[in-house]
MARBARO-729486 format. One record per residue (C-alpha): y, z, x; chain; residue in one letter. Coordinates in nm, 3 decimals. Layout:
# residues N
+---------+---------+---------+-------+-----+
!       v !       w !       u ! chain ! res !
+---------+---------+---------+-------+-----+
!       Y !       Z !       X !     A !   a !
...
+---------+---------+---------+-------+-----+
***
This chain:
# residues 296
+---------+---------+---------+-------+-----+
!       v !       w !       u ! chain ! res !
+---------+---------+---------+-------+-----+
!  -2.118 !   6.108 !  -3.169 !     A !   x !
!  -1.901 !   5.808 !  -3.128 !     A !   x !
!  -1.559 !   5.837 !  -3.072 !     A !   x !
!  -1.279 !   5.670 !  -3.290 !     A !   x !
!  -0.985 !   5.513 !  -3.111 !     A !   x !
!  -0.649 !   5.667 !  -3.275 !     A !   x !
!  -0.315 !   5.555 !  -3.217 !     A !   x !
!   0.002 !   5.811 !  -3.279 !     A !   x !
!   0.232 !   5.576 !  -3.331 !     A !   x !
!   0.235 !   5.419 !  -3.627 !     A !   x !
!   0.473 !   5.202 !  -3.534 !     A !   x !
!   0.235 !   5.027 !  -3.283 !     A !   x !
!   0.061 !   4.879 !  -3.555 !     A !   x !
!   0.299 !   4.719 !  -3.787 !     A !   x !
!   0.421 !   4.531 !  -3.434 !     A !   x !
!   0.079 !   4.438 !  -3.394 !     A !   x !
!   0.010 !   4.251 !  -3.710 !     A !   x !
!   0.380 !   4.123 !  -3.742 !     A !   x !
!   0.325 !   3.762 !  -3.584 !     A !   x !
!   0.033 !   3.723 !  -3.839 !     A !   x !
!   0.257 !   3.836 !  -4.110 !     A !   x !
!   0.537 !   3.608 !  -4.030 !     A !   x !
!   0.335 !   3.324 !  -3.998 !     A !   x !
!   0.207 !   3.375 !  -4.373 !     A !   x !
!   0.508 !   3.446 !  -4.454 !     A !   x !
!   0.670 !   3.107 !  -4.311 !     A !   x !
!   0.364 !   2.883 !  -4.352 !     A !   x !
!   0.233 !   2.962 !  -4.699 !     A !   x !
!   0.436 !   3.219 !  -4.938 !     A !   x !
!   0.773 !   3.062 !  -4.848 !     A !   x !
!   0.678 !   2.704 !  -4.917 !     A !   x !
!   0.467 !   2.836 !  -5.218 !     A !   x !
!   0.758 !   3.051 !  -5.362 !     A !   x !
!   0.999 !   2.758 !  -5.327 !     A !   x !
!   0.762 !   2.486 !  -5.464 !     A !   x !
!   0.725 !   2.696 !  -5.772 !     A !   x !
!   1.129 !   2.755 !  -5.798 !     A !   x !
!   1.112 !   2.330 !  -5.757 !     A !   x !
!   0.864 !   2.238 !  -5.996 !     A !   x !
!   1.066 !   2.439 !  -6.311 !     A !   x !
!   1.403 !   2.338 !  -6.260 !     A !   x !
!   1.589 !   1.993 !  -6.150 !     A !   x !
!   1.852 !   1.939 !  -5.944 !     A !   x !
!   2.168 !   1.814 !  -6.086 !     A !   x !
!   2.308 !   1.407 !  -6.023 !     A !   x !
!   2.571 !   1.548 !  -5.754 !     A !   x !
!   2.462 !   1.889 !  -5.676 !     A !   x !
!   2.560 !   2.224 !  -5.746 !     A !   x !
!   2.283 !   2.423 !  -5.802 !     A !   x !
!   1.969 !   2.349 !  -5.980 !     A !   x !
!   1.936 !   2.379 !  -6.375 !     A !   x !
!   1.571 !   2.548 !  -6.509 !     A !   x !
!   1.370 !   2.315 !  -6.750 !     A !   x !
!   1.096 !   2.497 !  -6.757 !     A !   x !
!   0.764 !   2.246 !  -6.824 !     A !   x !
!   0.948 !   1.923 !  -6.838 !     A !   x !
!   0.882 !   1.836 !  -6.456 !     A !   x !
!   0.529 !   1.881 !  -6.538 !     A !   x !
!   0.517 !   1.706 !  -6.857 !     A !   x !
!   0.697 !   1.374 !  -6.674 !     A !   x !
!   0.424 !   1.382 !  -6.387 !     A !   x !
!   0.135 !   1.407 !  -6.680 !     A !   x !
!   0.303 !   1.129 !  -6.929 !     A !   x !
!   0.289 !   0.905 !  -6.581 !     A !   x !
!   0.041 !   0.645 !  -6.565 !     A !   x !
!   0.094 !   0.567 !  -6.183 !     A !   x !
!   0.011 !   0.968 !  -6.194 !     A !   x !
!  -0.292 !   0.923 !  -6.302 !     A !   x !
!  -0.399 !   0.603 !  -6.130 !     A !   x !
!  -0.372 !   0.839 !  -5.815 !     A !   x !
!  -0.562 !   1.072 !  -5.949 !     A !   x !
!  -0.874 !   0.808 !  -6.002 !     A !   x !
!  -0.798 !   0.680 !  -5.650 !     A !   x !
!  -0.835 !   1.031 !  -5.515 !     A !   x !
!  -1.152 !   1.113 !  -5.647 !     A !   x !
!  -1.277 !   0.769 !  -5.541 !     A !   x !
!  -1.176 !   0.851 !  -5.189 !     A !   x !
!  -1.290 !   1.210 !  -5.213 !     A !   x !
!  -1.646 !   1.159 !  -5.327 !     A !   x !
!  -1.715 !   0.854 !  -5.135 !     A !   x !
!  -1.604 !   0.964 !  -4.802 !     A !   x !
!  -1.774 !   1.286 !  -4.837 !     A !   x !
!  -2.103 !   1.152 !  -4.905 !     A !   x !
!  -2.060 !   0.883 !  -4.633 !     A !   x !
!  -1.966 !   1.158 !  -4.391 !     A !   x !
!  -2.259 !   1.429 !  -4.491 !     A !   x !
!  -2.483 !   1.093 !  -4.461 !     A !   x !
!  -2.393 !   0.966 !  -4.154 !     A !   x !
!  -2.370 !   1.316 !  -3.973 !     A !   x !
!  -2.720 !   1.415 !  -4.139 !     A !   x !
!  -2.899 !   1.088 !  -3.986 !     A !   x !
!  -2.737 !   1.162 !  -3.627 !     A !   x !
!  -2.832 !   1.559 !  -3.653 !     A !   x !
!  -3.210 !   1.461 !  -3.744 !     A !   x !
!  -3.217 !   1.238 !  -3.490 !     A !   x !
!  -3.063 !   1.438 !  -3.208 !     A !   x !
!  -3.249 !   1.702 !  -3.322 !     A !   x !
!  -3.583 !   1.557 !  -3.153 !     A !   x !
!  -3.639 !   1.689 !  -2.800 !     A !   x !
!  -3.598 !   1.318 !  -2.674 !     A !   x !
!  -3.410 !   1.183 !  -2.359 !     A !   x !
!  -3.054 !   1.201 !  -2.365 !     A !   x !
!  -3.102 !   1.440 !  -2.651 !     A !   x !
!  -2.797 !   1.664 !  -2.519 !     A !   x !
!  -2.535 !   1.347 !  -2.426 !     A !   x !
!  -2.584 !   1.246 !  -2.753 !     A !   x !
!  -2.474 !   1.581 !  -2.915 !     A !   x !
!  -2.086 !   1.556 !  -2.699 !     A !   x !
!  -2.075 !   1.212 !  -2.764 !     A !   x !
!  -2.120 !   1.266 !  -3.168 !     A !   x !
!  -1.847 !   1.566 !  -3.215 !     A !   x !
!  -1.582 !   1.369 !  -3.032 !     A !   x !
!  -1.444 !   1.171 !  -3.348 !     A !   x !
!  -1.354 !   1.481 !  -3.476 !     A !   x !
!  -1.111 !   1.542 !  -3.149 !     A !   x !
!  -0.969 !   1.267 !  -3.218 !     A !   x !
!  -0.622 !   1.293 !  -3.420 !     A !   x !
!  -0.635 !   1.116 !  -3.738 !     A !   x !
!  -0.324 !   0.871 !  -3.687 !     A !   x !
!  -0.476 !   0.735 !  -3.305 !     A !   x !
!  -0.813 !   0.687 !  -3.544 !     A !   x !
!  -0.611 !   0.456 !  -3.789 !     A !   x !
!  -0.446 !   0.293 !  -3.549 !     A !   x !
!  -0.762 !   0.193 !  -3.408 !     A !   x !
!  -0.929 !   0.100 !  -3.706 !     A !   x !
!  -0.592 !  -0.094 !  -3.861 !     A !   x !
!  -0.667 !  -0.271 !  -3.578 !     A !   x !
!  -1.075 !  -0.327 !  -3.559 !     A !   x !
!  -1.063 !  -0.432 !  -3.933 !     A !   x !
!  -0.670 !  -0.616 !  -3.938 !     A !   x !
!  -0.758 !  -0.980 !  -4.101 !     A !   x !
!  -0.561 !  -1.148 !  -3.861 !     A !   x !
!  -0.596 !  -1.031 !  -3.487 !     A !   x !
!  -0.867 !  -0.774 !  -3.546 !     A !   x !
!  -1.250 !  -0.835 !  -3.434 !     A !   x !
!  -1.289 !  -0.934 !  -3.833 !     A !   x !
!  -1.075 !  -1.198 !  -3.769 !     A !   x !
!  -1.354 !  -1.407 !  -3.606 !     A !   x !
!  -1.527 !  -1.362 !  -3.983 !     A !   x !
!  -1.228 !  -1.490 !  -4.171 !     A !   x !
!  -1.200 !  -1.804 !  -3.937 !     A !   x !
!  -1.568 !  -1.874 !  -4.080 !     A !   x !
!  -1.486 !  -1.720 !  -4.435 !     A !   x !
!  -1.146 !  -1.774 !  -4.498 !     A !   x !
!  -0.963 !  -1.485 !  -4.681 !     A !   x !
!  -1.303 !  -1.292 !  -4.707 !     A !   x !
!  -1.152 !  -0.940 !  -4.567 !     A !   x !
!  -0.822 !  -0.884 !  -4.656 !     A !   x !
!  -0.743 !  -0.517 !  -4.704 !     A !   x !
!  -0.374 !  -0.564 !  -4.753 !     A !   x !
!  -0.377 !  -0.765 !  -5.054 !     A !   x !
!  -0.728 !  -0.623 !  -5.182 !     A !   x !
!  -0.740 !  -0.300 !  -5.326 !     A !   x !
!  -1.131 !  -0.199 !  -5.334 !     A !   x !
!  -1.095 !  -0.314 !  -4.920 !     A !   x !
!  -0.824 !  -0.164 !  -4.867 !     A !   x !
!  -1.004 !   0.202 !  -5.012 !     A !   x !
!  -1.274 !   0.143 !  -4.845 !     A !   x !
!  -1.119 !   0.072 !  -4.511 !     A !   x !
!  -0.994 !   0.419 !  -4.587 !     A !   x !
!  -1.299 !   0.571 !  -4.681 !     A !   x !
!  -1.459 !   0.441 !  -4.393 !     A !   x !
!  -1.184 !   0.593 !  -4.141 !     A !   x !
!  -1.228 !   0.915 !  -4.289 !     A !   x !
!  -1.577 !   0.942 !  -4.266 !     A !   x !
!  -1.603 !   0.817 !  -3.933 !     A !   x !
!  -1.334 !   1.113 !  -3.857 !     A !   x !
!  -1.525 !   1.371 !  -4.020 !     A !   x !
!  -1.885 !   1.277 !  -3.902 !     A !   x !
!  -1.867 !   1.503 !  -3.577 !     A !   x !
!  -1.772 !   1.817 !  -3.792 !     A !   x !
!  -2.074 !   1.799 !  -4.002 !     A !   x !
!  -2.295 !   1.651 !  -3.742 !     A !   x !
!  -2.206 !   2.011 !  -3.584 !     A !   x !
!  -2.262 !   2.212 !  -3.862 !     A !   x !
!  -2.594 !   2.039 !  -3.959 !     A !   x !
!  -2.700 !   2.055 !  -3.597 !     A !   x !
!  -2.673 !   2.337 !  -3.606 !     A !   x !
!  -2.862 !   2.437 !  -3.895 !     A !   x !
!  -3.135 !   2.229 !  -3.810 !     A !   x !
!  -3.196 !   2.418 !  -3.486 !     A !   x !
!  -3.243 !   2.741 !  -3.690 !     A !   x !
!  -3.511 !   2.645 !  -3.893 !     A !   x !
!  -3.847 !   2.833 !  -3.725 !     A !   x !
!  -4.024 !   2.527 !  -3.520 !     A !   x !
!  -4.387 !   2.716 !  -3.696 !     A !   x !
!  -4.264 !   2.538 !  -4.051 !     A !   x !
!  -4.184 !   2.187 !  -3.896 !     A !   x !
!  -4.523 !   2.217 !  -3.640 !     A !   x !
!  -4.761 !   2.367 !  -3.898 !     A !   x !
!  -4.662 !   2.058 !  -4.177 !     A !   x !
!  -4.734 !   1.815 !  -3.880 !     A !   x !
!  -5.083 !   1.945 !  -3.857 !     A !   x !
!  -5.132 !   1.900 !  -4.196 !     A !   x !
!  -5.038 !   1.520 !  -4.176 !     A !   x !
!  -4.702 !   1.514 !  -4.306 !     A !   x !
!  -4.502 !   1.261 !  -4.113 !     A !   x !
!  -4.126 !   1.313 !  -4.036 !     A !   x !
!  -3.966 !   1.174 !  -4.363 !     A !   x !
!  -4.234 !   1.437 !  -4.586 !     A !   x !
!  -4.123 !   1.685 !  -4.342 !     A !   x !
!  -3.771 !   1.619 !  -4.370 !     A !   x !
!  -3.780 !   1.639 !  -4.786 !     A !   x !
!  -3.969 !   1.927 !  -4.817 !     A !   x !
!  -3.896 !   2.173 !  -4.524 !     A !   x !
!  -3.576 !   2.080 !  -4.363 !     A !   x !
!  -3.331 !   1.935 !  -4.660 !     A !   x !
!  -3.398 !   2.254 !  -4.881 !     A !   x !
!  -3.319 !   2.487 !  -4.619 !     A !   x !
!  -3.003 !   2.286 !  -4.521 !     A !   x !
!  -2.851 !   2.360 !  -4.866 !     A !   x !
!  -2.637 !   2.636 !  -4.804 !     A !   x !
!  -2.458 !   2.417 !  -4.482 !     A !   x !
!  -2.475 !   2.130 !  -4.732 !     A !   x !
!  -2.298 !   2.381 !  -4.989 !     A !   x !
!  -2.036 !   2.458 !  -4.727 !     A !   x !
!  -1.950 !   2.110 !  -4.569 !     A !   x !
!  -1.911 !   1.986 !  -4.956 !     A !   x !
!  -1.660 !   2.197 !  -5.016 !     A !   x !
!  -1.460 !   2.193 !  -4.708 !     A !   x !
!  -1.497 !   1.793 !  -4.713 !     A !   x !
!  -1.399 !   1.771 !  -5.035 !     A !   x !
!  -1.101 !   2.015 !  -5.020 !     A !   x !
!  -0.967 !   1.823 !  -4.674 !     A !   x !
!  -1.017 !   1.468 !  -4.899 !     A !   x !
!  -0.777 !   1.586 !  -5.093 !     A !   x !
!  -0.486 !   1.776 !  -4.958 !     A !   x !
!  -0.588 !   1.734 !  -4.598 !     A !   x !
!  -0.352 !   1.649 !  -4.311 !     A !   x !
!  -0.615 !   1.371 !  -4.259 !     A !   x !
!  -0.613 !   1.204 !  -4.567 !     A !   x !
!  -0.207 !   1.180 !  -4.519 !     A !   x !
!  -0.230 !   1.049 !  -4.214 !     A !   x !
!  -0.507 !   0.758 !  -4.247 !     A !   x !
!  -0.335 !   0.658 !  -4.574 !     A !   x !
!   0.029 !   0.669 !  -4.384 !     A !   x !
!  -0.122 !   0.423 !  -4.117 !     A !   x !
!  -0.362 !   0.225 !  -4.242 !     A !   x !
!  -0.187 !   0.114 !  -4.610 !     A !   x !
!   0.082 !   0.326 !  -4.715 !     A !   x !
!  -0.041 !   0.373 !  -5.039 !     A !   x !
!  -0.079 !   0.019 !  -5.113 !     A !   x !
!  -0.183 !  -0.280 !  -5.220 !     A !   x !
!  -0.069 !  -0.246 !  -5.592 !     A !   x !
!  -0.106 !   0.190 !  -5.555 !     A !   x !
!  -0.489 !   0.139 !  -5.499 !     A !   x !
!  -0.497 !   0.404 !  -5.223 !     A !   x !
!  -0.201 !   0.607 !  -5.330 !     A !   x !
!  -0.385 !   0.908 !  -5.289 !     A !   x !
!  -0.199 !   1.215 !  -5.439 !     A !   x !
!  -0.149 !   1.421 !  -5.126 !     A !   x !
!   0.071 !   1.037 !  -5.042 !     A !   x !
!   0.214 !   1.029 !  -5.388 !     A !   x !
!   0.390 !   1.391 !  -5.320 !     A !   x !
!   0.525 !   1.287 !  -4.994 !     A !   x !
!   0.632 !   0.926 !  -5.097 !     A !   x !
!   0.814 !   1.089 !  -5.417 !     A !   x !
!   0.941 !   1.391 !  -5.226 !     A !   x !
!   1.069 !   1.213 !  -4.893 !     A !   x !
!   1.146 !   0.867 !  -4.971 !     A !   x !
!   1.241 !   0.898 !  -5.360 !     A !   x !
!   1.400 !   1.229 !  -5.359 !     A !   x !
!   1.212 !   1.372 !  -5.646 !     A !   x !
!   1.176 !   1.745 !  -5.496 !     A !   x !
!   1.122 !   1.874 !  -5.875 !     A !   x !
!   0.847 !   1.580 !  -5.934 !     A !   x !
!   0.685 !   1.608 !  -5.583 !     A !   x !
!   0.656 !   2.021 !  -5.633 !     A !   x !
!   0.543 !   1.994 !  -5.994 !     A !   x !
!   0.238 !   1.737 !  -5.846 !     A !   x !
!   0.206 !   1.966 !  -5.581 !     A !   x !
!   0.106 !   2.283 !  -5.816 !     A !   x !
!  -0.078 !   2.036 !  -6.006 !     A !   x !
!  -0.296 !   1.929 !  -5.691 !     A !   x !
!  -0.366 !   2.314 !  -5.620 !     A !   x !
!  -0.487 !   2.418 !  -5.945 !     A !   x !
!  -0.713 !   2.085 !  -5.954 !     A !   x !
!  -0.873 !   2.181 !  -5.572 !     A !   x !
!  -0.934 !   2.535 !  -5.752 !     A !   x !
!  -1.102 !   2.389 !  -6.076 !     A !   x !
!  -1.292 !   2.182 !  -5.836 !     A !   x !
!  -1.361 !   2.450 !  -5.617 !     A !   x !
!  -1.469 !   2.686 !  -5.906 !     A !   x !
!  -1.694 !   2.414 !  -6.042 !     A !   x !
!  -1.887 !   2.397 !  -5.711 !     A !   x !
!  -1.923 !   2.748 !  -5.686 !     A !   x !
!  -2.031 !   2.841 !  -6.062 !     A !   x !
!  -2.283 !   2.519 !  -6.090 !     A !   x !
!  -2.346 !   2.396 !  -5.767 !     A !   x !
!  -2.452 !   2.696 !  -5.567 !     A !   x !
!  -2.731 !   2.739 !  -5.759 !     A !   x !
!  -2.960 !   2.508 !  -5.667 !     A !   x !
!  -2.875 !   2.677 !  -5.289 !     A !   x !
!  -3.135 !   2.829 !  -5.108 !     A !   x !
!  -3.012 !   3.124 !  -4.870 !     A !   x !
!  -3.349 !   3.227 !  -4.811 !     A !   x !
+---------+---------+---------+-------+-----+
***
């Protein structure tokens, strides 16, 4: 018979979990609790106190077309930098994959971009792609005024785009590695016998039983594209929201109306906002998505 492990002090317990406790406490229902006080009242002109109007924060945010136009900009940036990403990392993991030489380098030298904090990573790329001192700066003396992110607003998201996906490409490559390495050598071999080359073998063996690490990377991409610390930081660097609000992502739009502007009541109204559109989207993935998943 196995034996339990039973501690007479209850006491011992409740000191145990209290760090984790206090952290949730800190980190998530505190900020929660006082973004929802934020978002349903305003604060008066010269202070004291705060005065409840209920929806109107929310109605204000709604009625705003700048609102909006970082909403579009968002789900630009969301969907095309997590399909880049999944792309990119799926091509590397296929190819690493292969028992070829210099197989295993490969592998460290792939998940390092994802060590990498996102603000060094658009430094380096502000400079890489800058128009003027950059190594695209050698194309500009030959095209004048051809790449010109801070002035063009489909360059300037996908300068972003492309920053982000190169950040996130060693997460998934991991993931997908991973996976790959778990599917039974027998399927892969026996299709080989039967003539199908790598690409056959890749559509109808591998890809179907890489949906449910497909399923999960979507989500967690897609949730870190849009209230990410990564997303804050690339935008913060690389354009600050700009030119004309083209990559005024929302997660930038809270913090640029919170911090600089001084709307706490708008920035925590946008803020609930932004959660209950992750959870739709979330929901959405899980009620129609996950079916066409595979776990077996």
């Amino acid at each position: 018979m196995e034996k339990r492990a039973v501690f007479r002090a209850g006491s011992l317990a409740y000191l145990l979990i209290l760090p984790q406790l206090l952290l949730v406490f800190v980190f998530f229902y505190w900020p929660t609790g006082a973004a929802l006080y934020w978002a349903f009242t305003l604060e008066m002109p010269w202070g004291g106190g705060n005065q409840w109007v209920g929806l109107e924060n929310f109605s204000a945010v709604l009625n705003d077309a700048k609102y909006w136009s970082s909403v579009a900009a968002s789900c630009v940036f969301a969907f095309a930098a997590t399909a880049l990403a999944l792309a990119q990392a799926l091509v590397l993991a296929l190819f690493v994959d292969r028992q070829l030489r210099g197989s295993k380098s490969f592998r460290s030298f792939y998940v390092w971009p994802y060590a990498v904090a996102a603000p060094a990573v658009s430094l380096a790329f502000r400079f890489i792609f800058a128009p003027e001192t950059g190594l695209v700066a050698f194309v500009n003396q030959w095209w004048p005024g051809l790449w010109n992110p801070s002035i063009n607003g489909a360059q300037a998201m996908t300068l972003v785009v492309l920053c982000f996906a190169w950040k996130w490409i060693g997460y998934n490559f991991i993931f997908l590695l991973a996976a790959l390495q778990s599917i039974p050598r027998a399927l892969t071999e026996a299709s080989a016998m039967d003539g199908a080359g790598p690409l056959r073998r890749m559509l109808d063996i591998q890809l179907p039983l890489l949906t449910p690490t497909f399923f999960f990377l979507l989500v967690i991409n897609l949730t870190e594209s849009f209230v990410g610390a990564d997303s804050f930081g690339i935008v913060d660097i690389l354009t600050e929201g700009g030119p004309a609000n083209a990559t005024n992502l929302l997660v930038y739009k809270i913090y640029s109306d919170g911090f600089k502007a001084l709307d706490y009541s708008g920035a925590a109204a946008q803020s609930i906002i932004l959660m209950l559109l992750v959870m739709v989207l979330t929901f959405i993935q899980f009620r129609w998505v996950e079916r066409r998943v595979h776990y077996k």
